[in-house]
SETOR-739479 format. One record per residue (C-alpha): x, z, y. Coordinates in steps of 0.1 Angstrom, whole numbers, padded with zeros to 4 digits, always signed. Each point is the difference from the previous one (the first is absolute). Example, Ala and Ser with C-alpha at 12.3 -4.5 7.8 and 13.67 -1.06 7.14 Angstrom:
! residues 2
+0123+0078-0045 +0014-0007+0034 
This chain:
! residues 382
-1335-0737-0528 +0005+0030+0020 +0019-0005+0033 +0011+0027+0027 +0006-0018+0033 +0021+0018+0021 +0003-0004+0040 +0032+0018+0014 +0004+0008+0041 -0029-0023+0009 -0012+0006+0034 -0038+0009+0010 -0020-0015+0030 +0018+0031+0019 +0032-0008-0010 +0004+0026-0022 +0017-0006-0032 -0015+0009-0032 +0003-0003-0037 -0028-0010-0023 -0003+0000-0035 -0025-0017-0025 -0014-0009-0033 -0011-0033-0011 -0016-0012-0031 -0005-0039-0003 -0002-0022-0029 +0004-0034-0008 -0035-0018+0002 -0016-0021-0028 -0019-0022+0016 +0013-0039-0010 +0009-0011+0035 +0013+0034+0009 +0019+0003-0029 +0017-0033+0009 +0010+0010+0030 +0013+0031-0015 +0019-0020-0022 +0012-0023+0025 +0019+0030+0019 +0010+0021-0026 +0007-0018-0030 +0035+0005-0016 +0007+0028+0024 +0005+0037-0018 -0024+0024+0008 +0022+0018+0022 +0000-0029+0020 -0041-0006-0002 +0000+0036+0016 +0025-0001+0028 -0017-0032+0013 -0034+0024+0000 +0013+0026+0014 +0023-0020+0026 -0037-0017+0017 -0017+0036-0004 +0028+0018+0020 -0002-0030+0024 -0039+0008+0009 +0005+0037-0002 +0028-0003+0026 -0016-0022+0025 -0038+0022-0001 +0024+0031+0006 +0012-0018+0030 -0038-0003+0012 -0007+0038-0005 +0006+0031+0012 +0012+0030-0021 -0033+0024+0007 -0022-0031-0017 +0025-0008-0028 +0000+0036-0013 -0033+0016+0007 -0020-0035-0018 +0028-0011-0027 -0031-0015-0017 -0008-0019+0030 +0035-0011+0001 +0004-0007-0036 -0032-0023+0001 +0013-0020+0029 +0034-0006-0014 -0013-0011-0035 -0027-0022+0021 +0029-0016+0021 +0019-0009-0031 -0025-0011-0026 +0000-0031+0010 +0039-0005-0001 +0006+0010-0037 -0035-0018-0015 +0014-0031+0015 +0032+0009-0029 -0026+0006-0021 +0002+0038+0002 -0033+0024+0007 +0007+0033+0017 -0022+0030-0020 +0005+0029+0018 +0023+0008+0031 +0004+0039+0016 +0024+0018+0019 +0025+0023-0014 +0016+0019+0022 +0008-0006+0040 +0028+0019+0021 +0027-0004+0022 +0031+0011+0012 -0001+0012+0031 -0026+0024-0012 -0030-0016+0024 -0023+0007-0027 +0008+0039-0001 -0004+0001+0039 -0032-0017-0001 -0014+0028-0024 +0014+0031+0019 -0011-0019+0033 -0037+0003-0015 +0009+0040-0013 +0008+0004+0034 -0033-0015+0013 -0022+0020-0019 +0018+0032+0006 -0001-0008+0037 -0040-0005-0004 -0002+0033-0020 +0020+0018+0029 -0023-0015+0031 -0033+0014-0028 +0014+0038-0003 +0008-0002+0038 -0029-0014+0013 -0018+0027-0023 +0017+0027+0011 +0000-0016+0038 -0042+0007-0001 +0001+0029-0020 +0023+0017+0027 -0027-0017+0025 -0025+0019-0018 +0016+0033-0003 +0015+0001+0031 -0039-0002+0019 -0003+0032-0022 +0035+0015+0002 +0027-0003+0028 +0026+0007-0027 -0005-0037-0016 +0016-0012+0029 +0030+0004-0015 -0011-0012-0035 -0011-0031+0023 +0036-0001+0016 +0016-0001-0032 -0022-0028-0015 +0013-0021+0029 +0036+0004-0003 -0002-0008-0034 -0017-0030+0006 +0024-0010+0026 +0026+0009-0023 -0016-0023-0029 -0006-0028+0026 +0038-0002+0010 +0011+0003-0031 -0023-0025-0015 +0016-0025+0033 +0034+0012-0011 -0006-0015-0035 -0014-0033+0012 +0027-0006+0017 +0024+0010-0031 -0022-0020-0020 +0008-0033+0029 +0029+0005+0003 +0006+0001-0038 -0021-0032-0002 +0017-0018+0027 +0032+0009-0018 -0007-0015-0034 -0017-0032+0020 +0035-0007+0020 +0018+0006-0041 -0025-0022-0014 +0007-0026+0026 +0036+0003-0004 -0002-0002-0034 -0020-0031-0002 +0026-0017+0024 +0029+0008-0017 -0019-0013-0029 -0008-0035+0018 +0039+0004+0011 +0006-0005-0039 -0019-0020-0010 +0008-0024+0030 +0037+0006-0016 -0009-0008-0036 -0016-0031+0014 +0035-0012+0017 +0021+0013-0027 -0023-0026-0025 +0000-0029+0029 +0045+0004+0002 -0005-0001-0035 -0019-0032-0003 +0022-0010+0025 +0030+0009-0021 -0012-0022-0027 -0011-0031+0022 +0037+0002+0015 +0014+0002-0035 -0021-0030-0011 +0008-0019+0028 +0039+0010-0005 -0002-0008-0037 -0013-0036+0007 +0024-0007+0025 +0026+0014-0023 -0012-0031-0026 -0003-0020+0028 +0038+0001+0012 +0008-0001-0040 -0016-0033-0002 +0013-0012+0031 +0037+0009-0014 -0006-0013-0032 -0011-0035+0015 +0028+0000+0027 +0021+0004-0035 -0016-0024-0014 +0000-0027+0034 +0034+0010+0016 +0022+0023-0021 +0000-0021-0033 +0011-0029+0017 +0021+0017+0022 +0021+0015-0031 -0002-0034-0015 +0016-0016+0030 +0026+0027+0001 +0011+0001-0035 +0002-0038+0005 +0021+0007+0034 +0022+0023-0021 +0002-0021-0032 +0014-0025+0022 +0023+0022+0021 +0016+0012-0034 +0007-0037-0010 +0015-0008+0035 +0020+0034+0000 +0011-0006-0036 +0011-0037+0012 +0016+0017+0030 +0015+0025-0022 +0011-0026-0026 +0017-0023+0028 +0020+0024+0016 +0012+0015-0035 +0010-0038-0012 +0014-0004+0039 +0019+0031-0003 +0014-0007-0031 +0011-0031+0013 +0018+0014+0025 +0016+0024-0020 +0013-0022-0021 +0010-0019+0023 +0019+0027+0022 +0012+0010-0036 +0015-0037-0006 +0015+0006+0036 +0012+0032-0008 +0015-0013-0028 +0019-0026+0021 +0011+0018+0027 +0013+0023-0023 +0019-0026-0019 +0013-0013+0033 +0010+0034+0011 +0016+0006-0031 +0019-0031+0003 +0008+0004+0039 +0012+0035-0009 +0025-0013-0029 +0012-0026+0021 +0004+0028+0024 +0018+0020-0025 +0020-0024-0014 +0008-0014+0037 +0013+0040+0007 +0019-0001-0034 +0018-0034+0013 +0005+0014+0034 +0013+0034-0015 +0023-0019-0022 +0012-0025+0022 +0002+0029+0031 +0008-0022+0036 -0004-0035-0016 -0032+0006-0012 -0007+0013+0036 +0015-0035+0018 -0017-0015-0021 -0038+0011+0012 +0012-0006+0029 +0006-0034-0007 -0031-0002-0017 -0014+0014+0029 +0019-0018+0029 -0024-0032-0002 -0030+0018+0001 +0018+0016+0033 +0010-0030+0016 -0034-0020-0008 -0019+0030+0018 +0030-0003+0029 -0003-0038+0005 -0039-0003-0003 -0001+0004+0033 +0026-0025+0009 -0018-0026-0025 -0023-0002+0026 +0026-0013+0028 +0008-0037+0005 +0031+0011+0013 +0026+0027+0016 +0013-0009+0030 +0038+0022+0015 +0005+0003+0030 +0037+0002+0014 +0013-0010+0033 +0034-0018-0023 +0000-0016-0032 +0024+0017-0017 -0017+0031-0002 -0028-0012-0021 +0026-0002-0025 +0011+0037+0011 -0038+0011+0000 -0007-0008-0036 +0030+0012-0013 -0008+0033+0018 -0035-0003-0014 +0012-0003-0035 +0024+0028+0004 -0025+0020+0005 -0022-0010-0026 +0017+0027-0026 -0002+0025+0021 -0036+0000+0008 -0011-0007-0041 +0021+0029-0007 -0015+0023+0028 -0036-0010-0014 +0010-0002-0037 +0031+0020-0003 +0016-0029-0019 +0032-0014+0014 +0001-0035-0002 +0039+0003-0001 +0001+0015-0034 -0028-0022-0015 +0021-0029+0012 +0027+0011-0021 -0021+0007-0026 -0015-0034-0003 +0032-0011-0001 +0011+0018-0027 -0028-0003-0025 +0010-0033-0012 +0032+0008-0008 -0016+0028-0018 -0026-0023-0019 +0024-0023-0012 +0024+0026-0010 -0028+0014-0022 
């Protein structure tokens, strides 16, 4: 199988981050107790599978030996790195059975262009060394000439300013090149922390999530929990609590229907019984009122007899009510100075009599004397 591990932003011994590239070819080994444990890892996985678990532990190694070496070693002896990585991992992969053939580097670069610097850094050097040889050259040869000639003084002169010139310029681009350096050191740094800053987030978010899912365990069991709990306080108290009631109730409806039943019979009895009264005092009504009527149609026909004679009628009634009180005296004593005018005093009494009755009853006992007198004769003339 041919694999091409890949290692993304992975930062050096310096700091600085690099990518690496690689291809590996391994094999499955067929010796019996390598085979087994070849078998034992990979059997009834696809071979898609078989490879990513390869190139997973390869990329692991190459990652941490980047992490151990700085960027001049890594790419001016890529076969010295190659060998170490496929030496570091050997002996992960032929414990799954797996035998590494032949491991080399690809490609390495990176983006902050470290790489590029590095080379024009060493351009620079050797351009630098090539100046200080044509001056130093032309410093002795204007030594030389000028013993012989004045006039090389100034070829002299000139060899030093440009050497001067060359020198600052040469301290000019160090301290770009620093400055440059320093620049994409601080970028890597930040980089890498804002990295560990999510990562350290996609840790959390997975812990709130695990979180999440304990809680919603935890509510789903207490959920069962209170539905067991209601389903036995049904089973304990409710049941027999509705029993109860609808007993309570049956029996309430038979002592309201009883209720119900008694005071219909009772108020039936008493209207029939009012009814039965009614009746009667209806009849007697009726028959007081034509007694009444025929009593008016007497007195109407018989016109001032029929008037003397409810007062007759009535006169008893009058004279029991008047002489109640005087059943209650033993006796009546008059007093009069002579005896003769006892005699005088009831006489004047009785006189008097007709006149009172017919200032309370406007009846004159005068006329209903005569009256009385006269209805025999009447009577037996009929």
């Amino acid at each position: 199988m041919t694999l091409q591990p890949k290692c993304e932003d992975v930062e050096t011994a310096e700091g600085v981050a690099i990518t690496v590239t690689g291809v590996a070819q391994v094999k499955v080994m067929t010796e019996k107790e390598l085979l087994g444990y070849a078998c034992e890892q990979f059997l009834g996985k696809t071979v898609v599978e078989i490879k990513s678990v390869i190139l997973q532990t390869l990329e692991g190694h190459l990652r941490a030996i980047l992490g151990t070496l700085t960027v001049e070693q890594i790419y001016q002896d890529r076969d010295k790195f190659a060998t170490l990585v496929r030496e570091v991992a050997s002996p992960d992969v032929g414990r799954m059975g797996i035998e590494i053939l032949s491991f080399t580097i690809k490609d390495v670069y990176d983006k902050v262009e470290y790489l590029s610097s590095l080379g024009k850094t060493q351009t620079a050097a050797v351009q630098r060394d090539a100046d200080i040889g044509v001056a130093e050259a032309e410093r002795d040869a204007g030594i030389r000439e000028a013993e012989c000639k004045k006039e090389m003084m100034d070829t002299k002169f000139l060899a030093d300013t440009k050497m001067a010139d060359s020198k600052r310029e040469l301290e000019m681009q160090k301290a770009s090149f620093n400055q440059e350096v320093n620049t994409k050191k601080a970028e890597a740094q930040l980089a890498y922390e804002l990295q560990a800053a999510k990562e350290q987030q996609k840790i959390r978010m997975e812990e709130i999530e695990i979180e999440v899912v304990q809680r919603k365990k935890q509510i789903s069991i207490e959920e069962k929990e209170i539905e067991r709990t209601d389903k036995e306080l049904i089973a304990i108290v409710k049941r027999p609590a509705e029993a109860e009631a609808y007993k309570m109730q049956q029996l309430a409806e038979g002592h309201k229907t009883k209720t119900v039943l008694t005071a219909q019979a009772e108020a039936e009895k008493i209207r029939f019984i009012g009814e039965a009264e009614a009746a009667s005092i209806e009849a007697v009504g009726k028959a007081e009122a034509e007694k009444m009527r025929l009593k008016a149609e007497a007195y109407q026909q018989y016109g001032e007899a029929a008037k003397t004679a409810l007062v007759l009628e009535a006169l008893p009634k009058i004279a029991g009510k008047v002489a109640a009180p005087l059943a209650r005296t033993n006796e009546i004593v008059i007093l009069s100075g002579e005896g003769s005018r006892v005699t005088g005093e009831v006489n004047r009494l009785l006189a008097e009599l007709p006149v009172s009755v017919h200032a309370l009853t406007g009846v004159d006992l005068t006329k209903l004397a005569n009256i009385c007198l006269l209805l025999p004769l009447v009577s037996s003339s009929t």
